[in-house]
DSSP file (Angstrom, degrees, kcal/mol; ACC not computed):
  #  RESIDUE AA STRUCTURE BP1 BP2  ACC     N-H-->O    O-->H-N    N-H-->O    O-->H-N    TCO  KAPPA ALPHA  PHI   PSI    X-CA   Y-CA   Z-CA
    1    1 A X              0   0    0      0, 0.0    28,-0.0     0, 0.0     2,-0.0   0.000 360.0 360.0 360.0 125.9  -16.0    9.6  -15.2
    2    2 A X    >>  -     0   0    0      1,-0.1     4,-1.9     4,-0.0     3,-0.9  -0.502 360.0-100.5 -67.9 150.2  -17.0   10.9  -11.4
    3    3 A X  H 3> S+     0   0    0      1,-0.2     4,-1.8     2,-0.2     5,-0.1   0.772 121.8  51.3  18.4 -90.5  -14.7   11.9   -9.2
    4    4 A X  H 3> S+     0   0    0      2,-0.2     4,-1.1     1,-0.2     3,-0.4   0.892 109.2  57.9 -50.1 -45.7  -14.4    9.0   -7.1
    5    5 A X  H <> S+     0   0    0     -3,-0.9     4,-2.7     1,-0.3     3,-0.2   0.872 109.9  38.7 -65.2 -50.2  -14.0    7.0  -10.4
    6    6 A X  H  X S+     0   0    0     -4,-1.9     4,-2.2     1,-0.2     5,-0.4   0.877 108.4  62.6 -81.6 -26.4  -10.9    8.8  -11.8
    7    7 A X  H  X S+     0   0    0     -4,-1.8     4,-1.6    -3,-0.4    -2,-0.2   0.738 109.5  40.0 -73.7 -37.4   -9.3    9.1   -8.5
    8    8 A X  H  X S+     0   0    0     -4,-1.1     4,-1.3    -3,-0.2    -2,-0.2   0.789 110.0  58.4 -90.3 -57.9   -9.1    5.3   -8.2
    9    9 A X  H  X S+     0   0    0     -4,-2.7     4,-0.9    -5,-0.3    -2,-0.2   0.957 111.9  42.2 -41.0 -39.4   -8.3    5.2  -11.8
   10   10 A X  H  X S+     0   0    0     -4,-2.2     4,-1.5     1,-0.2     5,-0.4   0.957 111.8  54.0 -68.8 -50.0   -5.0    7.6  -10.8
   11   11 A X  H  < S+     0   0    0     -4,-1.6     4,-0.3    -5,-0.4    -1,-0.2   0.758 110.0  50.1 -74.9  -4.1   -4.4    5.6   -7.8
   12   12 A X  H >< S+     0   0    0     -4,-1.3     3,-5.0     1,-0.2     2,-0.7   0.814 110.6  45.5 -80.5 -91.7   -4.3    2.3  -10.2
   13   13 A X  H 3< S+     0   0    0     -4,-0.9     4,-0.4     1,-0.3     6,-0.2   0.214 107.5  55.4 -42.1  -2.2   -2.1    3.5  -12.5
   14   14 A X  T 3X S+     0   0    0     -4,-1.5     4,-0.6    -2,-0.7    44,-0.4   0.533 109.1  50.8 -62.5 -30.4    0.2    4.8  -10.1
   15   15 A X  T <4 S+     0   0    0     -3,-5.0    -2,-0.3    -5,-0.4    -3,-0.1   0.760 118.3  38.6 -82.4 -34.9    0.2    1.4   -8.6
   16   16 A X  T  4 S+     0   0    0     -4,-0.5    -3,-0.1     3,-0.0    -2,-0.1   0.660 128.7  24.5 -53.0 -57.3    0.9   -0.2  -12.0
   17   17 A X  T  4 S-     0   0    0     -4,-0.4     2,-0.3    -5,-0.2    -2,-0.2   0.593  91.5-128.6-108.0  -5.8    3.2    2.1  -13.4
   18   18 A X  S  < S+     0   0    0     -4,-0.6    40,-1.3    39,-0.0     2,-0.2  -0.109  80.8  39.0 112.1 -64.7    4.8    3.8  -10.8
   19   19 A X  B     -A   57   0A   0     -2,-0.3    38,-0.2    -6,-0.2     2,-0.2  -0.921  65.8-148.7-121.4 145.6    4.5    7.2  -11.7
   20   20 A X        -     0   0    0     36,-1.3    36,-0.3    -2,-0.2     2,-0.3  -0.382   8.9-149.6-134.1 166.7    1.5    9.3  -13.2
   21   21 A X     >  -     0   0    0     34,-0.2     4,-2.6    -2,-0.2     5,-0.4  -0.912  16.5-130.6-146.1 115.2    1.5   12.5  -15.6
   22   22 A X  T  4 S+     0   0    0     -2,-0.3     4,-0.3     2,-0.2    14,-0.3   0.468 101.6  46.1 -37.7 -24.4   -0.9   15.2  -15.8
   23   23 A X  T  > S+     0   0    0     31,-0.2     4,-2.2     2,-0.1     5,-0.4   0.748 111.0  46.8 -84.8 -33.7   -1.2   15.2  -19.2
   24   24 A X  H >> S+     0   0    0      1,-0.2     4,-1.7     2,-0.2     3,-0.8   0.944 106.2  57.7 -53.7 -51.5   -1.6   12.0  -19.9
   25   25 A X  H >X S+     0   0    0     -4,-2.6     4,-1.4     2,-0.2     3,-0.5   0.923 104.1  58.8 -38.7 -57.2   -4.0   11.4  -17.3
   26   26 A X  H 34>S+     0   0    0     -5,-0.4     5,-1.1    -4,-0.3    -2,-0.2   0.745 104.2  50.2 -46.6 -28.0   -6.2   14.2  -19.0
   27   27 A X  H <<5S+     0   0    0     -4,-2.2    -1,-0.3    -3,-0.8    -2,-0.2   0.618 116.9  35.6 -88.7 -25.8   -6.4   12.5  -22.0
   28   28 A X  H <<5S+     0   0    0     -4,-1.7    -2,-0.2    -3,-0.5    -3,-0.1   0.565 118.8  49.9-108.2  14.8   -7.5    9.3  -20.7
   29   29 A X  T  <5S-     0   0    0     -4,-1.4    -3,-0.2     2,-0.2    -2,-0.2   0.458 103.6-132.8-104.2 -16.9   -9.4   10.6  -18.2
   30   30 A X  T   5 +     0   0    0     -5,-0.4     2,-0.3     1,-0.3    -3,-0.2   0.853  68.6  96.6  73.2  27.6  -11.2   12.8  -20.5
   31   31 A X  S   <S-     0   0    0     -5,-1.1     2,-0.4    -6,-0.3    -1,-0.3  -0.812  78.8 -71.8-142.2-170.2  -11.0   15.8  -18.5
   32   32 A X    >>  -     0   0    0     -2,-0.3     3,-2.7     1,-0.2     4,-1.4  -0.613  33.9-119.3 -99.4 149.0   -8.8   18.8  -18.3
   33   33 A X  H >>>S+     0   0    0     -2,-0.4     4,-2.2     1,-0.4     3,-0.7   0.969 112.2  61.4 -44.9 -79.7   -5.3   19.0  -16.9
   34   34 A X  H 3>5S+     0   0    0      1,-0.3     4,-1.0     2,-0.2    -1,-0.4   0.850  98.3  54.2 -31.2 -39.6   -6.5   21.4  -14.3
   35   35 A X  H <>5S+     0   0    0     -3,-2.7     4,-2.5     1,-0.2    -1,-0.3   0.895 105.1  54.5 -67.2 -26.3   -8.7   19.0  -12.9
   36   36 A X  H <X5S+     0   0    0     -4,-1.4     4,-1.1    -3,-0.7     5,-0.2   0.776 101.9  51.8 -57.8 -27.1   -6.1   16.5  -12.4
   37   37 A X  H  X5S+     0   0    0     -4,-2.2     4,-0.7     1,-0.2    -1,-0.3   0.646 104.7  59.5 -98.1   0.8   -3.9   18.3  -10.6
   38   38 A X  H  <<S+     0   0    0     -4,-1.0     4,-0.5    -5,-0.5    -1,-0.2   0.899 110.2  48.0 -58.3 -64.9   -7.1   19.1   -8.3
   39   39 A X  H >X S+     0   0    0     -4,-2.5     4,-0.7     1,-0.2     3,-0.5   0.818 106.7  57.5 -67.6  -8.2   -7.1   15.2   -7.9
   40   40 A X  H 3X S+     0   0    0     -4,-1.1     4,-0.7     1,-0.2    -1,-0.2   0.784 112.8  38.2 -88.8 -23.8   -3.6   15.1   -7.2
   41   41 A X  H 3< S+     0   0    0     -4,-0.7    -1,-0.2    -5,-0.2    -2,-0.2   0.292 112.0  46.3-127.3  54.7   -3.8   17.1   -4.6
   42   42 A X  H X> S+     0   0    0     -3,-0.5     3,-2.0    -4,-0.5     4,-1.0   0.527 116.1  53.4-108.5 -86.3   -6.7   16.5   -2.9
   43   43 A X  H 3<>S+     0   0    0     -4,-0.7     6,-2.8     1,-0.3     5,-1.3   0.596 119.8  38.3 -13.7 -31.5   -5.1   12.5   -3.5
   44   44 A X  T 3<5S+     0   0    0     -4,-0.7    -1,-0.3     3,-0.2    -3,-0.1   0.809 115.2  50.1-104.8 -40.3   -1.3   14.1   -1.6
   45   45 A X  T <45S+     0   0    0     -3,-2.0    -2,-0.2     1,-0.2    -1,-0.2   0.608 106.5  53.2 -70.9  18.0   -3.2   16.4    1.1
   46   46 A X  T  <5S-     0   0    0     -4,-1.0    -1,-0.2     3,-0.2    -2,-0.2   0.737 120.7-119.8-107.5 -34.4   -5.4   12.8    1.9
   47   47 A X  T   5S+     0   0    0     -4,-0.5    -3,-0.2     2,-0.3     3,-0.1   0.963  88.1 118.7  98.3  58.0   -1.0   11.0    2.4
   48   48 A X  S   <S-     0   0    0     -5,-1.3    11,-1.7     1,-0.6    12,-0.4   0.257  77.3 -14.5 135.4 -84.5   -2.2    8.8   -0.5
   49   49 A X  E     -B   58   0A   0     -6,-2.8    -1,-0.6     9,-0.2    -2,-0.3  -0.824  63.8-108.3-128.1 177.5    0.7   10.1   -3.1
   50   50 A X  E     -B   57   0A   0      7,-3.6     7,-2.4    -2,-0.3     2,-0.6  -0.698  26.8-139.4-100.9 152.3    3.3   12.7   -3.6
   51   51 A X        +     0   0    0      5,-0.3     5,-0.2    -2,-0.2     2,-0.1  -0.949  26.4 174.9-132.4 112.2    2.9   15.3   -6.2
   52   52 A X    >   -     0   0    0     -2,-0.6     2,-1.0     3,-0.4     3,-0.9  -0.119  48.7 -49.2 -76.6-170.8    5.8   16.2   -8.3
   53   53 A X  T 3  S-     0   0    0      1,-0.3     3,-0.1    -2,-0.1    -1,-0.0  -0.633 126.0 -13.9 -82.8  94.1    6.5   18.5  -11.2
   54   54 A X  T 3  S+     0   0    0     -2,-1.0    -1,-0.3     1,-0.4     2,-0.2   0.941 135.8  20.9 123.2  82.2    3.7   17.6  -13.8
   55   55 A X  S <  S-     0   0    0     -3,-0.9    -3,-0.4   -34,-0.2    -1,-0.4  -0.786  70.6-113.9 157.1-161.0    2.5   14.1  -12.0
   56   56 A X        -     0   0    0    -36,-0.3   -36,-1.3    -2,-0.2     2,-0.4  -0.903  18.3-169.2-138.0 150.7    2.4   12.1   -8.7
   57   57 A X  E     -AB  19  50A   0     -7,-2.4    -7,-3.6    -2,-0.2   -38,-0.2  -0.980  41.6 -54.7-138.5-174.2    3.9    9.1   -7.8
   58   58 A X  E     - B   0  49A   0    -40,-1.3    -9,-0.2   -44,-0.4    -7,-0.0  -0.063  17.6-151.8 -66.4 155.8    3.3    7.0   -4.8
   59   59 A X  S    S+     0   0    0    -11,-1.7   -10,-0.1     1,-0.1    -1,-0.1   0.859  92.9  75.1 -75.0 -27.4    3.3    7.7   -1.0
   60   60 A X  S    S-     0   0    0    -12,-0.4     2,-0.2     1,-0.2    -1,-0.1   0.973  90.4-148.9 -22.8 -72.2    4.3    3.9   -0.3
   61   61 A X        -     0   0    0      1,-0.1     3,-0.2     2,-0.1    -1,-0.2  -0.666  43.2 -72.0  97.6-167.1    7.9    4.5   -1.6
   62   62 A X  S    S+     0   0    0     -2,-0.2    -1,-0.1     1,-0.1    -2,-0.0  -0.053 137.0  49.2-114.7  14.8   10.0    1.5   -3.4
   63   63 A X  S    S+     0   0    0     -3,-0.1     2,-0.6     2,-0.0    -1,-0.1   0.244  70.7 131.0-136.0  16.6   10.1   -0.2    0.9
   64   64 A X        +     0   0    0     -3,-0.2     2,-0.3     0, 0.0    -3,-0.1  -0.488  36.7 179.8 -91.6 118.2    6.7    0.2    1.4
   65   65 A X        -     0   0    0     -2,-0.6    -2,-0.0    -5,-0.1     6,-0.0  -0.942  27.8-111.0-127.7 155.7    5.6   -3.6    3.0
   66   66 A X        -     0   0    0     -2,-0.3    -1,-0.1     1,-0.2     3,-0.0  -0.076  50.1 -66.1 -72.4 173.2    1.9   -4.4    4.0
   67   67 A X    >>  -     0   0    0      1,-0.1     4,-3.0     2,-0.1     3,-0.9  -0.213  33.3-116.6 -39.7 140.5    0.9   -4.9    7.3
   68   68 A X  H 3> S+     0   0    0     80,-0.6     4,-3.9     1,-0.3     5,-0.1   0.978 120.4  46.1 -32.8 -77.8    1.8   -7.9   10.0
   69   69 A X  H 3> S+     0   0    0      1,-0.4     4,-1.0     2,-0.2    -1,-0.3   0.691 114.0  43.6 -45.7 -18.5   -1.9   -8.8   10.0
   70   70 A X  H <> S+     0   0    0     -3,-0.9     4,-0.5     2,-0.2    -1,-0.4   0.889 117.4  46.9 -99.9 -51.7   -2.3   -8.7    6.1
   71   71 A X  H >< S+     0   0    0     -4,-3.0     3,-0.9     1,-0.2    -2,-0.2   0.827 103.0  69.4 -78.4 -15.7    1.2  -10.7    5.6
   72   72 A X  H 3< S+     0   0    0     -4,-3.9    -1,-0.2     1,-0.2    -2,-0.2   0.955  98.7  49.3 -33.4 -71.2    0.0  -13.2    8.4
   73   73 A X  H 3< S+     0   0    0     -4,-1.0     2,-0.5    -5,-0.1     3,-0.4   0.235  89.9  95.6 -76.3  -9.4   -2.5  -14.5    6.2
   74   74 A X  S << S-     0   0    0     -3,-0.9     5,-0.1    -4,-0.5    -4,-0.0  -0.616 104.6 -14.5 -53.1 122.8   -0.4  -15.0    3.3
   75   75 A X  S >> S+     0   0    0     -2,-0.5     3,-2.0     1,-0.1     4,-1.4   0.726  76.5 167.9  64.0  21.6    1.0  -18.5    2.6
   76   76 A X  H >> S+     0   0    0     -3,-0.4     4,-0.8     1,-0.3     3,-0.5   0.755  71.2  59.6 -57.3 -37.5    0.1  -19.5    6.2
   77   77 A X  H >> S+     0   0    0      1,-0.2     4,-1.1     2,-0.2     3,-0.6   0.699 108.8  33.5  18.7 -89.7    0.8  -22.8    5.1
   78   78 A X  H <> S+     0   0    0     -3,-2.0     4,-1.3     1,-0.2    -1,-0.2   0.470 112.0  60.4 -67.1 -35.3    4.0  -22.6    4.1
   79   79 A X  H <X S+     0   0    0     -4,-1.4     4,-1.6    -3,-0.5    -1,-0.2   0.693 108.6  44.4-103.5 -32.2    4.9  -20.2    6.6
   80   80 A X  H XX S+     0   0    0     -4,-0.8     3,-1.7    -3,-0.6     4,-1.2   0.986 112.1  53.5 -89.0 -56.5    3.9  -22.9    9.8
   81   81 A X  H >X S+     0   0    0     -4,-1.1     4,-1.7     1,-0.3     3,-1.2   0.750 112.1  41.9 -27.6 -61.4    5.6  -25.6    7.8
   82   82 A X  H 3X S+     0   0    0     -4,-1.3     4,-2.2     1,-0.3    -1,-0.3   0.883 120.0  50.6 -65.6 -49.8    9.0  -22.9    7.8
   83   83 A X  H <X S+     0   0    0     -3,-1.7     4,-1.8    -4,-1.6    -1,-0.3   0.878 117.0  38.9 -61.4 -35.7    7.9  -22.3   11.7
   84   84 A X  H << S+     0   0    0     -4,-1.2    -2,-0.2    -3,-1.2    -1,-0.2   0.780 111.5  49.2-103.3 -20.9    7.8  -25.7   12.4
   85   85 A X  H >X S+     0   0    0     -4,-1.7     3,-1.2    -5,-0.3     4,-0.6   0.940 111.8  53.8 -88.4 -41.1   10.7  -27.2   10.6
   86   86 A X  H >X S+     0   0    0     -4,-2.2     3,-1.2     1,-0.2     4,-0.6   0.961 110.4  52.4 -28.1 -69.0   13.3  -24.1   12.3
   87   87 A X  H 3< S+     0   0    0     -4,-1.8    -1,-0.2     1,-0.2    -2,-0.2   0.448  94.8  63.0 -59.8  -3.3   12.0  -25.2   15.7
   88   88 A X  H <4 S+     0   0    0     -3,-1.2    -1,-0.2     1,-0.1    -2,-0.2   0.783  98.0  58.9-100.5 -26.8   12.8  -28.4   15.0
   89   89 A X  H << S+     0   0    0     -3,-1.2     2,-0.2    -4,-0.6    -2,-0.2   0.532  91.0  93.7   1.7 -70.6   16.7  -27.3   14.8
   90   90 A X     <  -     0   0    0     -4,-0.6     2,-0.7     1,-0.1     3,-0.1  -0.585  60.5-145.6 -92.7 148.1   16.8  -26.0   18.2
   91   91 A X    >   -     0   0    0     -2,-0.2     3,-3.5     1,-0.1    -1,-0.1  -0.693  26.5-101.5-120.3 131.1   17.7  -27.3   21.3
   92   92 A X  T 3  S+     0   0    0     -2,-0.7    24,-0.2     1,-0.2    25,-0.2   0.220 117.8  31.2 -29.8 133.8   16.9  -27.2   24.9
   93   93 A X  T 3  S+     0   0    0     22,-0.8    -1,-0.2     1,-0.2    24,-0.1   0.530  96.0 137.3  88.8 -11.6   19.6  -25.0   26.3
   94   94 A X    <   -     0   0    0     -3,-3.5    24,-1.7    23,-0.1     2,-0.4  -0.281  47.9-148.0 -48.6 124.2   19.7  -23.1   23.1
   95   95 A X  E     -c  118   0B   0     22,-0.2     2,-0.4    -2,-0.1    24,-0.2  -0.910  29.6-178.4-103.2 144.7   20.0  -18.9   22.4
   96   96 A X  E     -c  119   0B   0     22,-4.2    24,-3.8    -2,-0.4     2,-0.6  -0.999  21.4-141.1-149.5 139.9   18.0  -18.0   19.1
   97   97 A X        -     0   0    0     -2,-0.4     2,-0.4    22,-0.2    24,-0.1  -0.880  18.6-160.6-104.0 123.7   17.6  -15.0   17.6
   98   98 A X        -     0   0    0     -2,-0.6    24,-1.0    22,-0.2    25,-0.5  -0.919   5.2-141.4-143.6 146.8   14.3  -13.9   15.9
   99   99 A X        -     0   0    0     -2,-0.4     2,-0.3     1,-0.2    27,-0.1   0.187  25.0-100.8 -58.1 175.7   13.3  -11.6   13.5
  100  100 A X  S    S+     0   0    0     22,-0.1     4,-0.3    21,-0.1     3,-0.2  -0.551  75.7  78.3 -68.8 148.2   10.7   -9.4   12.9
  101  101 A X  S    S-     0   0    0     -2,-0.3     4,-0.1     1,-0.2   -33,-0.1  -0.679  87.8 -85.0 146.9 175.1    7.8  -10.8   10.0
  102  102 A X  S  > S+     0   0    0      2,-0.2     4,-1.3    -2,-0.2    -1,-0.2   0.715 122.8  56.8 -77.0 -17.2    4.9  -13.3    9.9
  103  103 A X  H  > S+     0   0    0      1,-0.2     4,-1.7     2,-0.2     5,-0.3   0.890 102.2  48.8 -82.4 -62.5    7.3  -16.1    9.2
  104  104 A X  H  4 S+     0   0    0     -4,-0.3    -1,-0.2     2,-0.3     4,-0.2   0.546 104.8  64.0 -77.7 -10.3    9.6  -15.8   12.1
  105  105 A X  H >> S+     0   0    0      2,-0.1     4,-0.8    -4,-0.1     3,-0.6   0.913 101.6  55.8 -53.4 -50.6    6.2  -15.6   14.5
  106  106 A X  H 3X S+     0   0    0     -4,-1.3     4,-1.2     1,-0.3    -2,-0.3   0.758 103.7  48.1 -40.4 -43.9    5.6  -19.0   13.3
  107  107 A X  H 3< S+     0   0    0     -4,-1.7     4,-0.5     1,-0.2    -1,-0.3   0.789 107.3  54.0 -87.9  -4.8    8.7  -20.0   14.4
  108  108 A X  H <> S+     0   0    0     -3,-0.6     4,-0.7    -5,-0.3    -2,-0.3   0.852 100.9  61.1 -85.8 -18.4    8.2  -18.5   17.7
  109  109 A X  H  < S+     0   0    0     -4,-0.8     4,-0.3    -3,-0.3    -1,-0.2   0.724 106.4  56.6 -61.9 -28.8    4.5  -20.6   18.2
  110  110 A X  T  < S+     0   0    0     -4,-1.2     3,-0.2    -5,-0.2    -1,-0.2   0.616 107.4  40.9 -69.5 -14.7    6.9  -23.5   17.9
  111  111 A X  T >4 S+     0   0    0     -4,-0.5     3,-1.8    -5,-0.2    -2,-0.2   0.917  76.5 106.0 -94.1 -43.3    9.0  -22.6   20.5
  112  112 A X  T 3< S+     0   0    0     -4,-0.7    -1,-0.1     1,-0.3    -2,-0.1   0.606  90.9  37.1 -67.2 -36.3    6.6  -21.6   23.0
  113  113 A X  T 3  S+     0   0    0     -4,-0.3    -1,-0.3    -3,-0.2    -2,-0.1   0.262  83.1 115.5-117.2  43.4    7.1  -25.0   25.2
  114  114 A X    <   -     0   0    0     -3,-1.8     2,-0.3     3,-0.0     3,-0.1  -0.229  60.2-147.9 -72.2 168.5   11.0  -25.4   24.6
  115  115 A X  S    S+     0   0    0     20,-0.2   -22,-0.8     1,-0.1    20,-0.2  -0.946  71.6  28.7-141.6 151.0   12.4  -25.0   28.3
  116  116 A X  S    S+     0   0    0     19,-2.5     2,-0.2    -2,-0.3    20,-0.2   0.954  91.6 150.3  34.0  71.0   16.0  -23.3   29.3
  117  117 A X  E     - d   0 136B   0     18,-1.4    20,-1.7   -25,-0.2     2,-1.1  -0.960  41.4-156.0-109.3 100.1   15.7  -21.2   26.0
  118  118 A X  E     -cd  95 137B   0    -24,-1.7   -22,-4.2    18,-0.2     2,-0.3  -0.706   8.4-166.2-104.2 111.4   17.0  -18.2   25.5
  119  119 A X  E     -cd  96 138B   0     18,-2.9    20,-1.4    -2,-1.1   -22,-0.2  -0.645   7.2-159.9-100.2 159.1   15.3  -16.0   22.7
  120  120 A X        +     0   0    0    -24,-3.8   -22,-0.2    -2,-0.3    20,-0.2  -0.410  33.9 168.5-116.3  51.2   17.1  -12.8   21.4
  121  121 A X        -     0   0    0     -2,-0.2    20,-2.2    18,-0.1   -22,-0.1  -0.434  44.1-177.9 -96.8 144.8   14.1  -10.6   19.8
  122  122 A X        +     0   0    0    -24,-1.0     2,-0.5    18,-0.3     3,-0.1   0.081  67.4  98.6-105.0  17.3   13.1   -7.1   18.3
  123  123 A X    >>  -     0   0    0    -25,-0.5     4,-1.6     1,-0.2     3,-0.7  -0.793  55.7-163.6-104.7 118.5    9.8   -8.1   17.7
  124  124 A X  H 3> S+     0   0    0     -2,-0.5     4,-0.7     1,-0.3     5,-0.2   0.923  95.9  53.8 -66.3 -39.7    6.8   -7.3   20.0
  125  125 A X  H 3> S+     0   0    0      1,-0.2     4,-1.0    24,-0.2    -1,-0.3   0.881 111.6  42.1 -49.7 -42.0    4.7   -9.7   18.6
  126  126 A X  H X> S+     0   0    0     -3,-0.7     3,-2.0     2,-0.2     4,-1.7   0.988 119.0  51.8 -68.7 -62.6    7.3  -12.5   19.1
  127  127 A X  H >< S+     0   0    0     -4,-1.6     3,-3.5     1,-0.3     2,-0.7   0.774 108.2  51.7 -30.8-111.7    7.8  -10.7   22.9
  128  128 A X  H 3< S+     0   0    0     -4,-0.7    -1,-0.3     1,-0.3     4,-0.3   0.309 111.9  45.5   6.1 -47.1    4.3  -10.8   23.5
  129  129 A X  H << S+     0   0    0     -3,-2.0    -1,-0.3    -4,-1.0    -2,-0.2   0.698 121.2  32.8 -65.0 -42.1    4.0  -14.5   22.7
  130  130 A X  S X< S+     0   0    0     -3,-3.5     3,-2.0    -4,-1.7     6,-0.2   0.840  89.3 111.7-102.2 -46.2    6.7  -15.8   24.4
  131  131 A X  T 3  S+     0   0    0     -4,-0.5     2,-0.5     1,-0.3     7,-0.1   0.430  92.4  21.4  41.8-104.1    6.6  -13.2   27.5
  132  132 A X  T 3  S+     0   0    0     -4,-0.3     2,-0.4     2,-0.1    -1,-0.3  -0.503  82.4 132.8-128.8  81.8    5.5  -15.4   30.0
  133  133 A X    X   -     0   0    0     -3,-2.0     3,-0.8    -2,-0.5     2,-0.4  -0.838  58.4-128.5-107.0 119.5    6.5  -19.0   28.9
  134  134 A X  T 3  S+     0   0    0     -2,-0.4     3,-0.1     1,-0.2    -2,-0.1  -0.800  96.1  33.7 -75.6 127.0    8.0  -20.5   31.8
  135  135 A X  T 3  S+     0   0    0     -2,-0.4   -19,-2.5     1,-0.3   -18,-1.4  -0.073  97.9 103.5 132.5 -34.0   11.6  -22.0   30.6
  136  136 A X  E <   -d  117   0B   0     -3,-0.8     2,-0.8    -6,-0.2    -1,-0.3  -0.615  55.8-164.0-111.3 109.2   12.0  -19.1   28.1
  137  137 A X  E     -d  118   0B   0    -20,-1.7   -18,-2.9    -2,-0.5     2,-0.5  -0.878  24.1-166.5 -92.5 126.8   14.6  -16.0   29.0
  138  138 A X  E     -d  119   0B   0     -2,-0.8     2,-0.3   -20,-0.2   -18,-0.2  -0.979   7.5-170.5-119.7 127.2   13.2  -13.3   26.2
  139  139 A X        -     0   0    0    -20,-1.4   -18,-0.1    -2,-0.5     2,-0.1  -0.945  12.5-142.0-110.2 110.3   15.3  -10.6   25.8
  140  140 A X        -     0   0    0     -2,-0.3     2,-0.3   -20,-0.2   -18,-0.3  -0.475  13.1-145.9-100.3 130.7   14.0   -7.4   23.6
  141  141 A X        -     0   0    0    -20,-2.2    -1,-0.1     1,-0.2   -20,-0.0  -0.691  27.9-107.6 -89.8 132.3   16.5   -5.8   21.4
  142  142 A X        +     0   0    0     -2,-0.3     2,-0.3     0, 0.0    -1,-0.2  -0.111  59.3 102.9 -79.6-157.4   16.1   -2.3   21.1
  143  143 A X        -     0   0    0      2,-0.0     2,-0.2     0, 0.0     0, 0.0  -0.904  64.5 -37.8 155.7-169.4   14.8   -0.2   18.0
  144  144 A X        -     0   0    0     -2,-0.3     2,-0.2     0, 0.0     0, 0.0  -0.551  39.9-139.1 -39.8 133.6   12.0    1.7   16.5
  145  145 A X        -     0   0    0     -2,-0.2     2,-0.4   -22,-0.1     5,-0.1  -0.828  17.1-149.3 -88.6 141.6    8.1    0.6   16.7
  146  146 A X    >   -     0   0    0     -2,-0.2     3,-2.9     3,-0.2     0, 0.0  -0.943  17.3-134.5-111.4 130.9    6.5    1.2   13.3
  147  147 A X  G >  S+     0   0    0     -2,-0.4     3,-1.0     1,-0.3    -1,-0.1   0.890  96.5  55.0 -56.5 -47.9    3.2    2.0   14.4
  148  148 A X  G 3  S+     0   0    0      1,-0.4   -80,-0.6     2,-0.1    -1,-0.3   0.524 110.4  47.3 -89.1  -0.6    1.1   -0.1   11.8
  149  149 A X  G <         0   0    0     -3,-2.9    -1,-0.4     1,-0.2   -24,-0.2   0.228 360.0 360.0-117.8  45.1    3.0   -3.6   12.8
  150  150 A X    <         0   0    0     -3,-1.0    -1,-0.2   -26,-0.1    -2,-0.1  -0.413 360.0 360.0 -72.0 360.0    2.5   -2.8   16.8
């Protein structure tokens, strides 16, 4: 097995199981314990995983959620149906509060031509959307930006 090949094999079975072990990986990689822990840390200096005492586990963590753009495209379906049927709820003269996520954009594409609305948000995307919607008072909660949903 090349490199590349076992390296993507570690990063599966980390993804699968959780955590990895250096010997075990040697034996089903067919190579020697020393090499692994060469791929584990080439695989931890890359931010890929963490390397603990005889294995790795992931860099992810147990909260680790994809991207906006990647969870947009799940279930969009379902998710404008959810947008559409929320919006349907609210009423002219109404304050609403909306979350961050792809689901709760949806309900903010519904909204967009509500007038003397007041939205309550921490989300830029949702900000961004609504922004300059005539009708609409948008207020931004503060917080953290996580750099990969910006």
């Amino acid at each position: 097995m090349n490199p590349r090949d076992r390296r993507s094999y570690i990063l599966k079975e980390i993804e699968e199981r959780g955590s990895v072990n250096v010997a075990e990986l040697a034996v089903q990689t067919h190579v020697s314990e020393m090499t692994i822990r060469r791929d584990l840390t080439d695989l931890d200096d890359a931010g890929i995983i963490h390397r603990t005492h005889g294995g790795a586990v992931s860099a992810r963590g147990r909260s680790f959620e994809p991207p906006l753009t990647v969870r947009a495209a799940e279930n969009l379906e379902a998710k404008q149906r959810i947008g559409k049927m929320a919006a349907s709820l609210v009423a002219e003269g109404d304050s609403v509060a909306i979350d961050t996520g792809s689901t709760a954009l949806e309900v903010a594409r519904n909204l967009m031509e509500f007038r003397n609305l007041t939205v309550v948000t921490s989300s830029l995307h949702v900000a961004n959307l609504l922004f300059n919607r005539p009708g609409i008072r948008l207020i931004l909660s503060g917080g953290a930006i996580r750099q990969e949903e910006a």
